[in-house]
C-alpha positions in Angstrom: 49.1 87.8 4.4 49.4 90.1 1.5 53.4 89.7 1.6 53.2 86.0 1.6 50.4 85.8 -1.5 52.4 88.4 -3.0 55.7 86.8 -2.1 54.1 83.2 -3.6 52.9 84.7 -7.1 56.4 85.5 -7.9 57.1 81.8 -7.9 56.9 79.9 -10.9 54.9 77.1 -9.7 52.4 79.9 -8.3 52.5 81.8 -11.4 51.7 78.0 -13.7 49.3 77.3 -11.0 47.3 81.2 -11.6 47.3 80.7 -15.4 46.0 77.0 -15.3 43.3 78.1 -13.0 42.4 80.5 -15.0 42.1 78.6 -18.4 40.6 75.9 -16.5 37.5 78.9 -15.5 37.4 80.0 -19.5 36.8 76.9 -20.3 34.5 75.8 -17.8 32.0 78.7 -18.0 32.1 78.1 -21.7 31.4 74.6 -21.1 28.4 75.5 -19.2 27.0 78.1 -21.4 27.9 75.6 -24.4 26.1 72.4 -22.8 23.1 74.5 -21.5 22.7 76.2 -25.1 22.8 72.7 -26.8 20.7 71.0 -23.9 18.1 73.7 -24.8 18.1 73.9 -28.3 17.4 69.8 -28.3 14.6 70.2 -26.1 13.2 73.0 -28.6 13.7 70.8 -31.7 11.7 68.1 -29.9 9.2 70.2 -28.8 9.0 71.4 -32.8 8.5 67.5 -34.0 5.8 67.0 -31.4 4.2 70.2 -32.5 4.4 69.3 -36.3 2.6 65.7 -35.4 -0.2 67.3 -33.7 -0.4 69.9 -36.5 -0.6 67.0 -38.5 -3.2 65.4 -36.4 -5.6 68.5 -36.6 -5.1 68.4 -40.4 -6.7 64.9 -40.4 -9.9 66.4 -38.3 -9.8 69.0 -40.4 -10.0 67.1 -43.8 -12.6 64.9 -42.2 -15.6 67.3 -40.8 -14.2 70.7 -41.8 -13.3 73.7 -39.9 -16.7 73.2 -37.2 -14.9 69.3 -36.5 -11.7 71.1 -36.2 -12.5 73.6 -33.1 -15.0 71.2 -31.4 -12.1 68.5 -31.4 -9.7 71.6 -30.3 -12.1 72.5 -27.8 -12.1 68.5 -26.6 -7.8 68.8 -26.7 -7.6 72.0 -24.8 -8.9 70.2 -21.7 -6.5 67.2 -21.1 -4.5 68.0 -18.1 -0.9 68.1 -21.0 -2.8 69.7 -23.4 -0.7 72.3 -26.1 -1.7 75.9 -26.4 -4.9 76.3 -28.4 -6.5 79.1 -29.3 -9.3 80.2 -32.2 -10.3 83.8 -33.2 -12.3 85.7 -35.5 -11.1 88.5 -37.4 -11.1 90.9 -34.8 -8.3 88.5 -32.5 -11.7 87.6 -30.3 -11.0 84.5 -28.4 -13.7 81.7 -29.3 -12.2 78.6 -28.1 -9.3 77.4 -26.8 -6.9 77.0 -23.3 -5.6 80.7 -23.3 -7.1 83.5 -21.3 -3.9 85.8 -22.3 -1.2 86.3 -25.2 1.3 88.9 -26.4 0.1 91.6 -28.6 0.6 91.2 -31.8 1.0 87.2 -32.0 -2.2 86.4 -34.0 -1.5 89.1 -36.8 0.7 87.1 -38.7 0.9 83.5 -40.2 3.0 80.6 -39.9 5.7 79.8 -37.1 6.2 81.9 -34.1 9.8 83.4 -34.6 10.4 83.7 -31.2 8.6 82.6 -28.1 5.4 84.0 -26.4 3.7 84.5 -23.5 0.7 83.6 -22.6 -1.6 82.7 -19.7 -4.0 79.3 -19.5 -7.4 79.3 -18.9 -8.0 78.6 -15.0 -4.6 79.5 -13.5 -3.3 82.9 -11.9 -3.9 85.8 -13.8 -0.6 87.0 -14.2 1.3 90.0 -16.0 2.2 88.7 -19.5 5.6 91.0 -19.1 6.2 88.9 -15.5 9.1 86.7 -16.3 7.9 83.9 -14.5 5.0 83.9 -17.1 4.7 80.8 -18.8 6.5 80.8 -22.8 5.7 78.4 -25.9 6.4 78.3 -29.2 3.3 77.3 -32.1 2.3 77.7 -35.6 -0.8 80.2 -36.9 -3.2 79.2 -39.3 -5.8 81.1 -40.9 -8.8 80.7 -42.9 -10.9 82.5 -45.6 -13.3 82.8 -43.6 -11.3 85.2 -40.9 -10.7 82.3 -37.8 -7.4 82.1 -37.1 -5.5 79.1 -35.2 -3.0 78.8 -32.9 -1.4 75.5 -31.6 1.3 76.1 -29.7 3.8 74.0 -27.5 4.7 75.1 -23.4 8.2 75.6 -23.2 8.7 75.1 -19.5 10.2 71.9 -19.9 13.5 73.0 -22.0 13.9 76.1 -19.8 13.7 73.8 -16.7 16.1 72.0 -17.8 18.0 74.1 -19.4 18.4 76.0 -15.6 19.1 72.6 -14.1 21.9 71.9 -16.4 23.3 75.8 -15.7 22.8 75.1 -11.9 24.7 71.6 -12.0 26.9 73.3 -14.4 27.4 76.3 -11.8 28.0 74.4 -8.8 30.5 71.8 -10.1 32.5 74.7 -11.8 32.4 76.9 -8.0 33.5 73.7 -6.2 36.2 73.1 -8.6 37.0 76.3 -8.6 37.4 76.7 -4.6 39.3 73.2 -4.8 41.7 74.9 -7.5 41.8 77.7 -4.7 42.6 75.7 -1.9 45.1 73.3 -3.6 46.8 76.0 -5.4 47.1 78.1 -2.3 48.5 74.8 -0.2 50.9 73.8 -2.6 51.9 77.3 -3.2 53.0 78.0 0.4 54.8 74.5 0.4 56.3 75.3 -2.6 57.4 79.0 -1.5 58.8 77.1 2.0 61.0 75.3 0.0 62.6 77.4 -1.6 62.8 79.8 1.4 65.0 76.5 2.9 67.0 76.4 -0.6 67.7 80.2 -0.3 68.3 80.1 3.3 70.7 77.4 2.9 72.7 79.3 -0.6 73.4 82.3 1.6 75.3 80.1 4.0 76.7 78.4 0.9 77.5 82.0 -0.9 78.8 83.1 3.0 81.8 80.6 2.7 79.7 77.4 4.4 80.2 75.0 2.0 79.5 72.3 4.1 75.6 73.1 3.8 74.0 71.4 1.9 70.3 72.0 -0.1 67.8 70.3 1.9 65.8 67.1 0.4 62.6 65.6 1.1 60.9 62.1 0.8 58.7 63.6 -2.4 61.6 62.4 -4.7 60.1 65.5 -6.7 62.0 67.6 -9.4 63.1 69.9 -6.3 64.3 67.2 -4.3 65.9 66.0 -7.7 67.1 69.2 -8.7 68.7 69.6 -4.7 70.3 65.9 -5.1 72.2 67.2 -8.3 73.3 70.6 -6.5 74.8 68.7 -3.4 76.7 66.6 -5.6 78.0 69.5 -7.1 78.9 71.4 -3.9 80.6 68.0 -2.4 82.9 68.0 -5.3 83.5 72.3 -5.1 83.9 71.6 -1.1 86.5 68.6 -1.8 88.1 70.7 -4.6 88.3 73.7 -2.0 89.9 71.5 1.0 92.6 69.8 -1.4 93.5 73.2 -2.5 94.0 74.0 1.1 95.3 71.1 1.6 98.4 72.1 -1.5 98.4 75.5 -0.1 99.1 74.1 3.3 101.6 71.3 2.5 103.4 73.7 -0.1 104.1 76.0 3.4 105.1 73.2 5.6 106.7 70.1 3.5 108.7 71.8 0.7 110.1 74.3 3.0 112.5 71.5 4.3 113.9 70.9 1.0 113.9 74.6 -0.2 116.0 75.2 2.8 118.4 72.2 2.6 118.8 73.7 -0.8 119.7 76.9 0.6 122.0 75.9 3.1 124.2 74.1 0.6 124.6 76.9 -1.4 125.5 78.8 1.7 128.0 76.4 2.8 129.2 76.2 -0.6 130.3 79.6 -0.9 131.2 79.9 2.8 133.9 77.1 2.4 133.9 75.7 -0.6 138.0 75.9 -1.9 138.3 74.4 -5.3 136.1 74.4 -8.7 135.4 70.6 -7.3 134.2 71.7 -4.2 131.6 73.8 -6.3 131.0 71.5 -8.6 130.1 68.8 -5.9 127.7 71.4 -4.2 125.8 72.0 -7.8 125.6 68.9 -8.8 123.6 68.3 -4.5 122.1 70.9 -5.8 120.3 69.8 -8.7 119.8 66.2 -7.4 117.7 68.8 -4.9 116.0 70.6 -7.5 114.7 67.4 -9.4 113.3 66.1 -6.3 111.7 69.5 -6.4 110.4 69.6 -9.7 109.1 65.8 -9.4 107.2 66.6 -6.3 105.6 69.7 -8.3 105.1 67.5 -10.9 103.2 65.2 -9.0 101.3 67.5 -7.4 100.4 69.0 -10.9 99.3 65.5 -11.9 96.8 65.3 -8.9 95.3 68.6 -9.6 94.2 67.9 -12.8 93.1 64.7 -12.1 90.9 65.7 -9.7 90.0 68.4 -12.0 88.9 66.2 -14.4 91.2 67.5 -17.2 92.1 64.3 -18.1 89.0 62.6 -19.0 88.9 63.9 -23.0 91.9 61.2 -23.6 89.5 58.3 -21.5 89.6 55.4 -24.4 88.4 51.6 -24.1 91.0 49.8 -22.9 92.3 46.3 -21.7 93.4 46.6 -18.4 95.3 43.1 -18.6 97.4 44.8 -21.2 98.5 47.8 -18.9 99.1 45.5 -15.7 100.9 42.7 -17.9 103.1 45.8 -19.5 104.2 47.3 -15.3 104.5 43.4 -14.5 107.1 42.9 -17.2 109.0 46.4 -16.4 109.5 45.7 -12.6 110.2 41.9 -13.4 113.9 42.4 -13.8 114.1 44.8 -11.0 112.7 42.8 -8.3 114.7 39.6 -9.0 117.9 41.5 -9.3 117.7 42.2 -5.3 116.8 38.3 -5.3 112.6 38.5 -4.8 110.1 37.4 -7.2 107.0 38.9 -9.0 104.1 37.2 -9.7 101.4 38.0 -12.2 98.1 36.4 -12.5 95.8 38.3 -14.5 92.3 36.9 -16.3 91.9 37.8 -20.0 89.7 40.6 -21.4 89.2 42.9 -18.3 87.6 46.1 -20.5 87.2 49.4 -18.7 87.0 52.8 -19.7 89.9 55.2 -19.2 93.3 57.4 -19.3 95.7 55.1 -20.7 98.6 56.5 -19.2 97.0 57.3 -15.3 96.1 53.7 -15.4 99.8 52.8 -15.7 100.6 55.9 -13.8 98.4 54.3 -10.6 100.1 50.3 -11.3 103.2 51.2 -11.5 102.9 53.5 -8.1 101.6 50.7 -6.1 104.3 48.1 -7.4 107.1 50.5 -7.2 105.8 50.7 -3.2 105.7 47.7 -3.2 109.1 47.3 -4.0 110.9 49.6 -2.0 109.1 49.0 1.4 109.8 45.2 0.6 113.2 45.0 -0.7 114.6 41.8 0.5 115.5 38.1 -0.7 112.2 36.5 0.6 110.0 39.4 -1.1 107.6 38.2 -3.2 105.0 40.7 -5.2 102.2 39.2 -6.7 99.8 41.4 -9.2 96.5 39.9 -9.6 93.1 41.2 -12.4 90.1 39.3 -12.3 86.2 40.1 -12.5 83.9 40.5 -9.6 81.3 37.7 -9.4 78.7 40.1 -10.2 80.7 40.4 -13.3 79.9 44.5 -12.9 83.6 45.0 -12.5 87.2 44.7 -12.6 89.8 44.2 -9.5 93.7 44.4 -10.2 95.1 43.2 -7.0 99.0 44.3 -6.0 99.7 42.6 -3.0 103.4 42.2 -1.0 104.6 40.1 2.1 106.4 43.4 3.7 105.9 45.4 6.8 101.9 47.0 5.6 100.4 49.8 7.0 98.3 49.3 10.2 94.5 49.2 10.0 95.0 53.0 11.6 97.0 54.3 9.5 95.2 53.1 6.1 93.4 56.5 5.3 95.8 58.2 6.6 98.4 57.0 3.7 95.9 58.0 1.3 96.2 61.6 2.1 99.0 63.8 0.3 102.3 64.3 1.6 101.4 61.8 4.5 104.3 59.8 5.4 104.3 57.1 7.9 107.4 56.2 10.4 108.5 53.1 8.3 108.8 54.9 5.4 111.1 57.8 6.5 114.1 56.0 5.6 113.6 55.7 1.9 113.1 58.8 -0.3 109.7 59.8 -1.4 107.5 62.5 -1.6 104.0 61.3 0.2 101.9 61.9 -3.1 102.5 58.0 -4.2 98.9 56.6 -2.8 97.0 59.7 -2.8 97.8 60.4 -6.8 96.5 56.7 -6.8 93.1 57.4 -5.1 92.5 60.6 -7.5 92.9 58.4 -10.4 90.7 55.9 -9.0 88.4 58.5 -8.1 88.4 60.0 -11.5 87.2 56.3 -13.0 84.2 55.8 -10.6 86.3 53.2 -9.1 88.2 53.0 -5.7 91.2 52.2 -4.3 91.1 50.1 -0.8 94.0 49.1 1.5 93.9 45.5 3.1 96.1 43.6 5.4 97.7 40.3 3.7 99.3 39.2 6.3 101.9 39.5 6.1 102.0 42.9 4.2 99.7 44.9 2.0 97.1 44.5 -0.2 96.3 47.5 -2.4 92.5 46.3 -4.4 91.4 48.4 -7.3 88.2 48.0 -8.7 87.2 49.8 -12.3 83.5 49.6 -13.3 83.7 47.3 -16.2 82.0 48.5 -19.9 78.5 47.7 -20.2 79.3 46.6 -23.9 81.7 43.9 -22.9 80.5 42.8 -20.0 78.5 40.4 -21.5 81.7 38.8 -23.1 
């Protein structure tokens, strides 16, 4: 138990929790002594006013019938059941009339308001010790005459203190159940708390230990943990996808350049084993460097990928018109496709603003046409390049679409991976990073890239989220 309380204070939400329990108790108790204080001190002041009418009163009698009117009419007060303190004395503090049987020493000597309160004890009730401190207090004024009487009237403060331990018992309680509740939430919220981020720690060492499929776990709170755990698992997706495309290079780098590299070997082997003439060597060169540029492309390509995926292109992401870009690729593979006797067709609405890499943009378009082309070279080939808006107007589709072989429904993802070849397109040259330099782009622009049948043929659907600012326009 002591582990886990000490293992929970070294949290932050423990820690918050501590300190605001704690200022919560400051203020509290100084609430308590504050509103029992200024309960008090109101019930004093009113005892005062009630004590300066009746002082007031006894000034009338007084004026009227003199000092023997005054202690008979004392005499008369002193026995109503609320009567105040009253008391008369002669010069030598001898009680004469009055409702007090006992009073602190010293009281009558002087003249004028009490400055603090006394004790006393009535006439008819328990004789208690004046220096009990259940004996009854009260506060009053002293007069005295010429003639040696002195009088006291005098006000019962039982009432304010009453009160006044009322208000500090209310007080008390409500701070003790508050405080236990502070207690009791702070120690269940701490433990759930502290299992949390056992789970998130629990789940980093596997992360940490090379598992970076793990992911943080998340709750139905929707809390800032939960928040916070969302934003982390995003984070490690992208590391984890990072991590298996860099296998993925390392891998394909091992397995499909070592064709070419070798190819490239051999020639230079059989060029020196038979090769006769300066033509014979200059034929195996120039196979050589046709090699070598198919080399460097794919590297190149490859290059391109990484730091798209990487995200090192994103400083040069502009506004721009994506029926601009596709109208440009249209216009450059135009010529090309009708020179073989097909026909390219371009369709594309007006004003379809995204935001982007000018260049990677082309770079995607001109992939999927140039596919498009050489997997559907024929008279009958028709291309067709379509940009509209989505009918939630949200964002923009650019459409290449061709009537030649396609790529069956199984094979779709497939093509989308790097260096991935299907059967149909071993005869014509290529690299495999054509549609998977496409999907990084896509990727890279919060869009996507889908494959579709169009029967017959493929259908290659891009959709780019469109720019809030024009998509009103």
């Amino acid at each position: 138990m002591l582990i886990k309380f000490s293992s929970m204070m070294k949290t932050t939400a423990a820690r918050l929790s501590a300190l605001y329990l704690l200022l919560f108790s400051l203020c509290a108790i100084f609430l308590v002594f504050y509103m029992t204080h200024l309960a008090g001190g109101f019930l004093v002041n009113q005892t005062k006013v009630s004590l300066d009418q009746e002082l007031q009163s006894l000034n009338r009698v007084y004026n009227r019938g003199g000092i023997r009117l005054l202690v008979r009419e004392i005499d008369r007060r002193s026995r109503r059941p609320d009567a105040f303190v009253y008391l008369i004395s002669d010069q030598e503090s001898r009680f004469l009339a009055g409702n007090i049987a006992k009073i602190d020493a010293g009281v009558l000597k002087s003249e004028g308001y009490t400055s603090k309160p006394f004790r006393y004890t009535r006439i008819g009730e328990q004789d208690e010790e004046l220096d009990d401190d259940d004996a009854p207090r009260a506060i009053g004024q002293r007069i005295k005459f010429p003639n040696g009487l002195t009088i006291l009237v005098g006000r019962d403060l039982g009432e304010p203190d009453r009160f006044r331990k009322i208000i500090r018992s209310s007080l008390g309680l409500a701070l003790g159940m508050m405080g236990v509740g502070g207690l009791l939430i702070w120690f269940f919220v701490g433990r759930r708390a502290l299992r949390r981020i056992d789970s998130v720690s629990q789940a980093s060492a596997h992360i940490v230990g090379g598992d970076l499929s793990k992911r943080l776990p998340v709750s139905t709170a929707n809390d800032e943990f939960d928040r916070l755990s969302v934003s982390l698992n995003a984070m490690l997706g992208r590391i984890e996808k990072l991590n298996s495309g860099l296998r993925e290079v390392s891998d394909n780098i091992a397995h499909d350049l070592k064709t070419p590299l070798t190819r490239l070997r051999n020639r230079a082997e059989a060029a020196l084993r038979s090769g006769k003439s300066d033509e014979d060597y200059r034929d195996a060169l120039n196979d050589m460097i046709a090699e070598s540029d198919q080399l460097i492309q794919l590297f190149n390509a490859m290059l391109l990928i990484s730091r798209v995926e990487a995200g090192y292109s994103k400083q040069n992401e502009t506004e721009l018109q994506l029926t601009e870009i596709a109208e440009d690729v249209a216009e450059l593979y135009e010529p090309l496709v009708e020179e073989f006797g097909g026909k390219l067709v371009s369709s594309i609405d007006d004003n379809l603003m995204v935001v982007g890499n000018r260049q990677l943009i082309g770079q995607a378009l001109t992939n999927l046409v140039d596919n498009a082309v050489k997997y559907g070279r024929s008279e009958d080939t028709v291309i067709s390049i379509y940009g509209r808006r989505s009918e939630d107007q949200k964002h923009a589709i650019l459409i290449i679409e061709d009537n030649g072989l396609g790529i069956s429904p199984e094979n779709r993802e497939r093509a989308l991976q790097r260096f991935v070849r299907l059967d149909e397109s071993r005869s014509e040259p290529g690299s495999g990073l054509g549609l998977s330099l496409v999907a990084a782009i896509m990727d890279m622009h919060k869009g996507t890239l889908v494959l579709e049948d169009a029967e017959p043929g493929l259908r290659a659907v891009l959709t780019f989220p469109i720019q809030k600012t024009t998509a009103k326009t």
